[in-house]
DOMI-233874 format. One record per residue: z, x, y of N, C-alpha, C in turn; residue in three letters. Coordinates in steps of 0.1 Angstrom, whole numbers, always signed. Each point is the difference from the previous one (the first is absolute). Example, Ala and Ser with C-alpha at 12.3 -4.5 7.8 and 13.67 -1.06 7.14 Angstrom:
<recs>
REC    n.z    n.x    n.y   ca.z   ca.x   ca.y    c.z    c.x    c.y  code
REC    +78   +132    -57     +0     -9    +12     +0     +9    +12   ALA
REC     -7     -4    +11     +0     +9    +11     +8     -8    +11   SER
</recs>
This chain:
<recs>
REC    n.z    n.x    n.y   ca.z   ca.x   ca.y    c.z    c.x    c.y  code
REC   -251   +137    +32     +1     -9    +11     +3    -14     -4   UNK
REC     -8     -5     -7     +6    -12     -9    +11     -5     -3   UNK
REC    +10    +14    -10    +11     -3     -3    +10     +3    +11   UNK
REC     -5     +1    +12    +10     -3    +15     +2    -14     +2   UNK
REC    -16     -4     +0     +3    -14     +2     +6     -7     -8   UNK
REC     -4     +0    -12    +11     -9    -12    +14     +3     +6   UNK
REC     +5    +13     +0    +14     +3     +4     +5     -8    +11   UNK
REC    -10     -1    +12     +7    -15     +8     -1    -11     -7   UNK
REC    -12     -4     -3     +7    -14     -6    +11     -2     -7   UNK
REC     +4    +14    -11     +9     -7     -9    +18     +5    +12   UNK
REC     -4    +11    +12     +9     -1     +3     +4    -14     +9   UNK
REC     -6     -6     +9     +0    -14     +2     +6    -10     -9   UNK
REC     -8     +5    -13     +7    -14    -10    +18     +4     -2   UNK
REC     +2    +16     +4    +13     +6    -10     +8     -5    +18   UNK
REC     -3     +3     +7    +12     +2    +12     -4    -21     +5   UNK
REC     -8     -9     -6     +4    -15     +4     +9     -5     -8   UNK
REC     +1     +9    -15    +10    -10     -7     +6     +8     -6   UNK
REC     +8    +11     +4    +12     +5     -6    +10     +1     -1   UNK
REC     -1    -10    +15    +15     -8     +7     +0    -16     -7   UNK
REC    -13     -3     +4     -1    -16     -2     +3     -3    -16   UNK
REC     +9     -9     -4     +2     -5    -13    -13     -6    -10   UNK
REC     -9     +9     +0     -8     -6     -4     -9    +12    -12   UNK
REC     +6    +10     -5     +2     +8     -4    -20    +11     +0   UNK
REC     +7    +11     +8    -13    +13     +4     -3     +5    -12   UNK
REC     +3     -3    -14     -3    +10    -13    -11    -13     -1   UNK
REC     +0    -13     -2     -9    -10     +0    -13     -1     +5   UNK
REC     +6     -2    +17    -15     +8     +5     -9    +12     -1   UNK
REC     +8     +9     -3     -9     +9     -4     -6     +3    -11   UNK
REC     +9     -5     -8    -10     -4    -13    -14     -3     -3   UNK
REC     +4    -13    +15    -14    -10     +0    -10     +9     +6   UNK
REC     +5     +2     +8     -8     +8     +7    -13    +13     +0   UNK
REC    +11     +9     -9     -7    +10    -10     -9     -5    -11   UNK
REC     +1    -13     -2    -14    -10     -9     -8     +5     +6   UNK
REC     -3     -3    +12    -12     +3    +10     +4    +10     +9   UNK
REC     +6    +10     +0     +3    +15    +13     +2    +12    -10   UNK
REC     -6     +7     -8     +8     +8     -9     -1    +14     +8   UNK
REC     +9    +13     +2     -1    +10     +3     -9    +13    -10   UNK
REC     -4     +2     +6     -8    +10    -12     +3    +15     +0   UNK
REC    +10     +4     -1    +10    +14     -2    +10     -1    -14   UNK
REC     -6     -7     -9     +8     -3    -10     +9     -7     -5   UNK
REC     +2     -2    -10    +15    -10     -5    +10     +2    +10   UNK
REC     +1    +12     -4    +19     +6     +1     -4     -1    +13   UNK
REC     -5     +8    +13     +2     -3    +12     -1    -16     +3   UNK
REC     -8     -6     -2     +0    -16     +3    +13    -12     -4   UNK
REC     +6     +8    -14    +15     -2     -2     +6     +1    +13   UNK
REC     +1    +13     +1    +11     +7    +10     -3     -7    +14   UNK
REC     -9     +2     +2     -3     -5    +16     +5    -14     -3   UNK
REC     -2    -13     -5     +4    -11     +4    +12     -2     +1   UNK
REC    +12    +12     -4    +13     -1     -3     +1     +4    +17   UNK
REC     -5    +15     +1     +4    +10     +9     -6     -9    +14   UNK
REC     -8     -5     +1     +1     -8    +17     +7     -6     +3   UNK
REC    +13     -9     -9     +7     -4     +1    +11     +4    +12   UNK
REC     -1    +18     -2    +13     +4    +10     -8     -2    +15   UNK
REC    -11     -3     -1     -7     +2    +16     +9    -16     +7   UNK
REC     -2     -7    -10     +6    -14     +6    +18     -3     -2   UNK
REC     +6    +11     -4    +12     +5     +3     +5     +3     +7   UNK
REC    -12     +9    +10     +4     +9     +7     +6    -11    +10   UNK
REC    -14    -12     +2     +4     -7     +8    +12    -10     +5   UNK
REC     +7     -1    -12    +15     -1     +1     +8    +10     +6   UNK
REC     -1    +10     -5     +6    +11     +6     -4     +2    +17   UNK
REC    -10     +1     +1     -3     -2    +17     +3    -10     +9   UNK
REC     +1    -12     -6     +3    -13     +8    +15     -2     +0   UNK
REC     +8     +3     -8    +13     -2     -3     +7    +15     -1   UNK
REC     -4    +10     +5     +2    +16     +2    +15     -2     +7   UNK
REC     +0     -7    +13    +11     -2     +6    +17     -8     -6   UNK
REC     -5     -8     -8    +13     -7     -9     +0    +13     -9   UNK
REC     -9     +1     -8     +3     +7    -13     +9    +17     +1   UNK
REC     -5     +4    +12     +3    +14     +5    +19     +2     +3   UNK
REC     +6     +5    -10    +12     +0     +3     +7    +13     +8   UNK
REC     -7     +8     +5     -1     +9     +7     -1     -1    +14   UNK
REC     -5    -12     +2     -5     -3    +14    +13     +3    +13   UNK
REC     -5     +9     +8    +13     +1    +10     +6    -17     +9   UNK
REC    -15     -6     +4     +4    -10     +4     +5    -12     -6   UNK
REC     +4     +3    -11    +10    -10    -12    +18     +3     +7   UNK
REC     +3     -9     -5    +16     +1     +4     +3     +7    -16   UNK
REC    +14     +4     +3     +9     +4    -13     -6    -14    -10   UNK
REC     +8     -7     +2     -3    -11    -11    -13     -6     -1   UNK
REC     -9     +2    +10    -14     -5     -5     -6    +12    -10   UNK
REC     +5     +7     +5     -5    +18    -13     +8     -4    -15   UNK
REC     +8     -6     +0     +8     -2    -13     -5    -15     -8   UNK
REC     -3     -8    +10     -7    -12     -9    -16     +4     -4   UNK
REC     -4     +9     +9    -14     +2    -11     +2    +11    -10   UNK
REC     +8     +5     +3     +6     +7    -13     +0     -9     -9   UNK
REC    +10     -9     -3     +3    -11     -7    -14     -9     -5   UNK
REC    -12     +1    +11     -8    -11     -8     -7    +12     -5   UNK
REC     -3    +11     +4     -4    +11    -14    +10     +2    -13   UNK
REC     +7     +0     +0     +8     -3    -13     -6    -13     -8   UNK
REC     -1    -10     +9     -3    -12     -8    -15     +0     -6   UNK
REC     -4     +7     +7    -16     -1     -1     +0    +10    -14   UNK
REC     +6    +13     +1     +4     +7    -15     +2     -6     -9   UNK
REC    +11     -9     +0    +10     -8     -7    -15    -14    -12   UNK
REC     -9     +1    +11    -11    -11     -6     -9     +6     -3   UNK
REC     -3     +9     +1    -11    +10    -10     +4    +10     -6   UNK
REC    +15     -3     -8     +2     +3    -14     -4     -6    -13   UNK
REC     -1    -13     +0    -12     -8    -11     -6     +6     +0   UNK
REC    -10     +1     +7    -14     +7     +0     -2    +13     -6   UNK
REC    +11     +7     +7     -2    +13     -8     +7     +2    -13   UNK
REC     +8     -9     -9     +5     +0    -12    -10    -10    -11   UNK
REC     -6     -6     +8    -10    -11     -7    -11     +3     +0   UNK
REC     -8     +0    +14    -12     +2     +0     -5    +14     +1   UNK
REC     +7    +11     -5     -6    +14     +3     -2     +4    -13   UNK
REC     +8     -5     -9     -3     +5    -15    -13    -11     -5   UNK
REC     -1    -10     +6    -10     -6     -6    -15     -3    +10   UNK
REC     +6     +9     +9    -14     +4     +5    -13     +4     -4   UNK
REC     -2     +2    -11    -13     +5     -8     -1    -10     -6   UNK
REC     +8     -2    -10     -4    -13     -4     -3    -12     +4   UNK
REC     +2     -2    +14     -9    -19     +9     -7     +8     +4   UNK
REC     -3    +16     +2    -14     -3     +2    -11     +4    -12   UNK
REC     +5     +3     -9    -12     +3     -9     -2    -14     -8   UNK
REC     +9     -8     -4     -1    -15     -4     +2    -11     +9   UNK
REC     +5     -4    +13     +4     -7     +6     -9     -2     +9   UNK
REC     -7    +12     +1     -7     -2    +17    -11     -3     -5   UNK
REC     -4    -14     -2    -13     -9     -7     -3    -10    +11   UNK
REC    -10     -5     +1     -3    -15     +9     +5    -13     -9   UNK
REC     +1     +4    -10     +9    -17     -7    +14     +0     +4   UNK
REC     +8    +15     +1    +14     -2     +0     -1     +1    +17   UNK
REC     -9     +0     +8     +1     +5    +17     -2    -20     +2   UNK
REC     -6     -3     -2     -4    -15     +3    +12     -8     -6   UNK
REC     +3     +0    -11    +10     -3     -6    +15     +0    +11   UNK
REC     +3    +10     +2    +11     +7     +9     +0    -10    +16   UNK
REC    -15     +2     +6     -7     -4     +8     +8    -14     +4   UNK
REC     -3     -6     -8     -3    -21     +0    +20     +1     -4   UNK
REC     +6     +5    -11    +14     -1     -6     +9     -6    +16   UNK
REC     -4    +15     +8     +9     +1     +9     +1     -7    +12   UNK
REC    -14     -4     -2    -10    -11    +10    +12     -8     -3   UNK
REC     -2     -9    -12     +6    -13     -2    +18     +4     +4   UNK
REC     +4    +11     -2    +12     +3     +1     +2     +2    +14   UNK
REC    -12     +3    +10     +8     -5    +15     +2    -10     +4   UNK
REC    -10     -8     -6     -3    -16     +9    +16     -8    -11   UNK
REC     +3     +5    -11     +7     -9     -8    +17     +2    +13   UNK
REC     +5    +15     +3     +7     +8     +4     +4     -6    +13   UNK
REC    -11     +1     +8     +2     -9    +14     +3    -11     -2   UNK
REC     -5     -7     -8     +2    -18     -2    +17     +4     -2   UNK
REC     +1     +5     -8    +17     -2     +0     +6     +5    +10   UNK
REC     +2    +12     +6     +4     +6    +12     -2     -3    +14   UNK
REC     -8    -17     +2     -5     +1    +11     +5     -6     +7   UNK
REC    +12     -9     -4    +12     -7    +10    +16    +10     -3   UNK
REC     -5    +12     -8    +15     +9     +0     -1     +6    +11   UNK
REC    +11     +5     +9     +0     +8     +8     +3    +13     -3   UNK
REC     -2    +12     +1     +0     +8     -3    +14     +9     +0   UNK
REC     +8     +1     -5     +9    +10     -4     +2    +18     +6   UNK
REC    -13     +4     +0     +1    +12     +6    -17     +0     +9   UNK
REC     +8     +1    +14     -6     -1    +11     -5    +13     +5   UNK
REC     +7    +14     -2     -2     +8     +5     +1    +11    -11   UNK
REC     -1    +12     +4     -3    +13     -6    +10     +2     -8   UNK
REC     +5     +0    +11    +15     +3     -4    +10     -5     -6   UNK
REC     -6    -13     -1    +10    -11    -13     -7     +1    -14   UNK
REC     -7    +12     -4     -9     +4    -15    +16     +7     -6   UNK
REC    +10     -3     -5     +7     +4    -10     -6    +12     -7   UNK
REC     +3    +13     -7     -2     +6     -4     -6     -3    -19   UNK
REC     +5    -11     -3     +0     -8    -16    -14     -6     +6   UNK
REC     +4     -6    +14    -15    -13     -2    -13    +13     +1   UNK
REC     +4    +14     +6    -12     +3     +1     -5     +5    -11   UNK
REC    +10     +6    -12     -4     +0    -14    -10     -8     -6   UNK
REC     +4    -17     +0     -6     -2     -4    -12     -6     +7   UNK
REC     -2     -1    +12    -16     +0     +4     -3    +13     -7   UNK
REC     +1    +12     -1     -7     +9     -6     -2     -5    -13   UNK
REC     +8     -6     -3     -4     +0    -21    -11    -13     +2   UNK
REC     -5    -10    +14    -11     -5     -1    -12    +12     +5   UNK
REC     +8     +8     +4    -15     +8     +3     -3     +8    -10   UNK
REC     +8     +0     -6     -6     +9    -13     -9     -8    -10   UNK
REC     +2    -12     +5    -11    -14     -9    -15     +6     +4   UNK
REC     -4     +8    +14    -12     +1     -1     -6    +10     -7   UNK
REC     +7    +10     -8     -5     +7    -10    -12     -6     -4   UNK
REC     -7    -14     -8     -5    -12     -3     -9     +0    +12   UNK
REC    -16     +8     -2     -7     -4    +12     -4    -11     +1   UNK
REC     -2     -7    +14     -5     -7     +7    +14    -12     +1   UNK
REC     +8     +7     -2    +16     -8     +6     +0     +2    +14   UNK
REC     -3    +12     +4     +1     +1    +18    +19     +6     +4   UNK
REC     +3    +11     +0     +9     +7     +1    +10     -8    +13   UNK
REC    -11     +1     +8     +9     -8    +14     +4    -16     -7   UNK
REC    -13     -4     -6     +0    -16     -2    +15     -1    -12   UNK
REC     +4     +8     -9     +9     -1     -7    +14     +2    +12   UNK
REC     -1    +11     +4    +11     +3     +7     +4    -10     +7   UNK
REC     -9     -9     +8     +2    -10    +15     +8    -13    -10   UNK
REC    -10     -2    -12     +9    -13     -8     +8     +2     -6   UNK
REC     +7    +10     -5    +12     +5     -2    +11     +0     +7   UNK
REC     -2     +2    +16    +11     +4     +5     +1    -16     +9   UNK
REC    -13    -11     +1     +3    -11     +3    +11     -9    -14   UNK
REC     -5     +4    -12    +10     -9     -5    +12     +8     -3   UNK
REC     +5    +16     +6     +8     +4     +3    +11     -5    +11   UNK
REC     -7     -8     +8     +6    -11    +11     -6     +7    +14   UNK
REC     -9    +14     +5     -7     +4     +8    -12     -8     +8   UNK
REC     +2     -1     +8     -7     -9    +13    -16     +7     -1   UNK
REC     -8     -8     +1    -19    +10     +2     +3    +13     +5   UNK
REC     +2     -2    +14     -1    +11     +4     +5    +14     -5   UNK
REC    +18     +0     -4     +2     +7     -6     -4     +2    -14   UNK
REC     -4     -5     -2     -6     +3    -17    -11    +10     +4   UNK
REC    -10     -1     +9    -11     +3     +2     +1    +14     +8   UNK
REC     +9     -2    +10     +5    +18     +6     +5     +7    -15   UNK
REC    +16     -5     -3     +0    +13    -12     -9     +0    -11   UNK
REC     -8     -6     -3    -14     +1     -7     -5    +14     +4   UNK
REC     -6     -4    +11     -5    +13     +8     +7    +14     -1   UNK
REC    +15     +4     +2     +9     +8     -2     -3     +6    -15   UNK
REC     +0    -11    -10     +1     +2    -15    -13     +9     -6   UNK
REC    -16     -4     +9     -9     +9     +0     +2    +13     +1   UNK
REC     +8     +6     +9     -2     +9     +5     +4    +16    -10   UNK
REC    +10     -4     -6     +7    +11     -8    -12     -4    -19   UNK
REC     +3    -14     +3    -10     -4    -15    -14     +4     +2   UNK
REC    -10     +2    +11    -13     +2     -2     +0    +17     +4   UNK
REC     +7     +4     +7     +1    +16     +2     +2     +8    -22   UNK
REC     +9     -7     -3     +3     +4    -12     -9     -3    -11   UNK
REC    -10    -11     -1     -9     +1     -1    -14     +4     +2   UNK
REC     -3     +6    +13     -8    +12     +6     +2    +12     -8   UNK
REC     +9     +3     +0     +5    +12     +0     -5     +0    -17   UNK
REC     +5     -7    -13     -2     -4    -13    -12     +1     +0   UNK
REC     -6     -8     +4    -18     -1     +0     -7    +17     +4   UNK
REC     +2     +3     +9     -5    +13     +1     +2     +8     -7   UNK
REC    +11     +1     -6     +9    +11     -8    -10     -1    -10   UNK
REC     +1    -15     -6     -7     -3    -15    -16     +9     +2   UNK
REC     -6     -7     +9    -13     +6     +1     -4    +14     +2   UNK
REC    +14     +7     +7     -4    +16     -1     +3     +5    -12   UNK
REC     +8     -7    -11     +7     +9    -13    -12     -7     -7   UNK
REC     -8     -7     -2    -10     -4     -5    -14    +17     +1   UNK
REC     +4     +4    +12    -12    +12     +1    -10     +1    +12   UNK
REC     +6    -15     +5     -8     -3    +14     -2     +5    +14   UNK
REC     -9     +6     +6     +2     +1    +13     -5     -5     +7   UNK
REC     +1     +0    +16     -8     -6     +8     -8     +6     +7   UNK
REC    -16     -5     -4     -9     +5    +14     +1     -3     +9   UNK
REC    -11     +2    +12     +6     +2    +16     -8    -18     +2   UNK
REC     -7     -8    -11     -7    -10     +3    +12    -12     -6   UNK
REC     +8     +2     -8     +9     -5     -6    +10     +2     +6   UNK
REC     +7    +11     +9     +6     -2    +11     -2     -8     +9   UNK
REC    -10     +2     +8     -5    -14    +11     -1    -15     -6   UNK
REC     -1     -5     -9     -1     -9     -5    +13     -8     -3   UNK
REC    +11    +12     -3    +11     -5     +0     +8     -5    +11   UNK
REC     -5    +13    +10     +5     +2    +15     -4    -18     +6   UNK
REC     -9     -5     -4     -8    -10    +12     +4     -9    -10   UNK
REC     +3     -6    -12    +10     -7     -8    +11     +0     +6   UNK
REC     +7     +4     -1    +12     +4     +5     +4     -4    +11   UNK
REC    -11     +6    +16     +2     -5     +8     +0    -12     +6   UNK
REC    -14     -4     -4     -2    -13     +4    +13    -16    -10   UNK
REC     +4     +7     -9     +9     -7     -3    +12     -2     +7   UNK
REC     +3    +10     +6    +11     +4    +12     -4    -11     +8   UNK
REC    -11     -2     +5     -2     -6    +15     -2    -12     -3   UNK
REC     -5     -8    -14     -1    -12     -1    +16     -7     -6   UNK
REC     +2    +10     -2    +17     -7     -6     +7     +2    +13   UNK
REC     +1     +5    +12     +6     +1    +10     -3    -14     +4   UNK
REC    -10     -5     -1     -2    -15     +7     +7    -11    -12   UNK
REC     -2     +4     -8     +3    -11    -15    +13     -4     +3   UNK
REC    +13    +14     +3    +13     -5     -1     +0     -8    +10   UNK
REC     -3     +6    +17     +5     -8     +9     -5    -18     +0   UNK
REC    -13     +0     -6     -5    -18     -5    +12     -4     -5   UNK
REC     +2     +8    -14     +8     -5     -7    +12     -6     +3   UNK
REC     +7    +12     +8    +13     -2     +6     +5    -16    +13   UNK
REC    -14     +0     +2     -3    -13     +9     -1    -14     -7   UNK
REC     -5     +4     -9     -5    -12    -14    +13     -5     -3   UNK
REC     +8    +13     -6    +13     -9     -8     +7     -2     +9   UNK
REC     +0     -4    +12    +12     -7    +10     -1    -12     +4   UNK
REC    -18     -7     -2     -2    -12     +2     -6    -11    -14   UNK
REC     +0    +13     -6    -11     -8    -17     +9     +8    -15   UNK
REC     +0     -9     -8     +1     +2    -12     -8    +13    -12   UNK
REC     +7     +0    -12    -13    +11     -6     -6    -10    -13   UNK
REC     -3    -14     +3     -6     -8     -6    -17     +2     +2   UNK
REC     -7     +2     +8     -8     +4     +4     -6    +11     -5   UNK
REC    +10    +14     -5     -6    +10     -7     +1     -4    -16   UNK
REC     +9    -11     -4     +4     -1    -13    -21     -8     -5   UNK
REC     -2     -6     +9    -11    -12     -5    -13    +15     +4   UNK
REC     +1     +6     +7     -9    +13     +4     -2    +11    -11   UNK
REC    +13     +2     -6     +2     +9    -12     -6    -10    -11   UNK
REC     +3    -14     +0     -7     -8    -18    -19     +1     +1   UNK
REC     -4     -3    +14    -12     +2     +5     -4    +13     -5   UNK
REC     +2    +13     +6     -4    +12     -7     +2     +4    -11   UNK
REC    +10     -4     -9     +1     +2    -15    -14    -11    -10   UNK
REC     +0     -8    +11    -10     -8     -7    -16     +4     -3   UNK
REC     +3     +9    +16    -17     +6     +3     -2    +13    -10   UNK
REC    +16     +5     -4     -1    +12     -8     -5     -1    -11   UNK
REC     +1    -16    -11     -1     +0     -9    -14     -3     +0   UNK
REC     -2    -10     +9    -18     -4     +0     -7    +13     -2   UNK
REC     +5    +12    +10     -5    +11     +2     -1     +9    -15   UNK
REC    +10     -2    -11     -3     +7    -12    -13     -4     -8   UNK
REC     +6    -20     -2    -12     -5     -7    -14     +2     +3   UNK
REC     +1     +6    +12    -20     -3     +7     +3    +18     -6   UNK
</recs>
């Protein structure tokens, strides 16, 4: 019963900032200082990866209607341009999977430390607030979805593959990437959301694989535990995007850049004590 409750907390911490640039491998980090699950390494591995998709889902449910290219009530050409932004969305988590899949064991068996997560933490910090200062009287170049070039969405992906590097923040790389790609907040911040969806499923899917060729099964307590991770990550990231989405239309991501140097800072205090 315990490790239920830990599982909301740390789903809370996983579905507040998986969207927000402020990177969810960090907090959880911190957080497991003081929340540890008690079902072992390897599941406690797996689970902080695997609740991930509960707060995916919630892209997929909020945005079901754009994404859905099937939809009858789409026109011919509204069926063909989301076609097109699934291509793109493809097209940007190819990095990831030529970069970051082979070296997946390796950031986490050496990389995933509290020096290199705080480190990462404060870098990117200083790299929003630096980012906005220059971009803040440009107007933006690509306004809409639909003006993501199939090259520009490349290389936002080859910044998303920068989050390999925990406590970079997958969204937080992706959103400043595709801003000094010449993409407006908002859009940065929607195909962000898109870019999760195929990158953290493929990831799910990795994580679990790893942990069952390891020898592992799941009991029916380690089920539930996942189940109520998972969920509750669902329901707190269903509120996170729509904040979010509200956020970047009136405010900057200067604010998360000085919020990210703040927690990197707490990370390191947090080693020395």
């Amino acid at each position: 019963m315990l490790d239920i409750f830990k599982a909301i907390i740390i789903g809370i911490v996983e579905g507040l900032t998986e969207f927000l640039p402020v990177s969810s491998t960090g907090h959880i980090d911190l957080v497991s200082q003081f929340v540890q699950i008690s079902q072992g390494k390897d599941f406690e591995n797996m689970f902080e990866y695997v609740i991930q998709f509960g707060a995916i889902m919630a892209v997929v449910i909020l945005y079901f209607s754009k994404l859905n290219p099937f939809s009858a009530k789409k026109t011919v050409r509204e069926r063909q341009d989301t076609w097109v932004l699934w291509f793109k969305v493809i097209i940007a988590c190819l990095p990831s999977i030529i970069i970051g899949l082979p070296l997946n064991d390796f950031m986490d068996e050496h990389l995933h430390k509290p020096a290199v997560v705080a480190t990462a933490l404060i870098v990117y910090g200083i790299l929003f607030i630096v980012i906005e200062n220059i971009y803040k009287n440009k107007a933006p170049k690509i306004s809409s979805l639909a003006n993501i070039g199939y090259s520009t969405a490349f290389f936002i992906g080859l910044f998303q593959s920068l989050s390999i590097v925990p406590g970079t923040s997958r969204s937080g790389a992706t959103i400043l990437g595709a801003i000094i790609l010449g993409a407006s907040r908002y859009v940065a911040t929607e195909f962000s959301f898109f870019l999760a969806i195929p990158t953290m499923v493929g990831v799910t899917i990795l994580k679990v694989g790893s942990y069952l060729l390891k020898g592992n099964t799941f009991t029916g307590e380690q089920w539930a535990v996942l189940a109520t991770g998972t969920f509750v990550s669902f329901i707190v990231a269903v509120v996170a995007i729509k904040w979010l989405l509200k956020f970047v239309q009136t405010h900057d991501f200067k604010a998360f850049g000085w919020y990210r140097i703040i927690i990197g800072l707490i990370v390191f205090a947090v080693m020395f004590m």
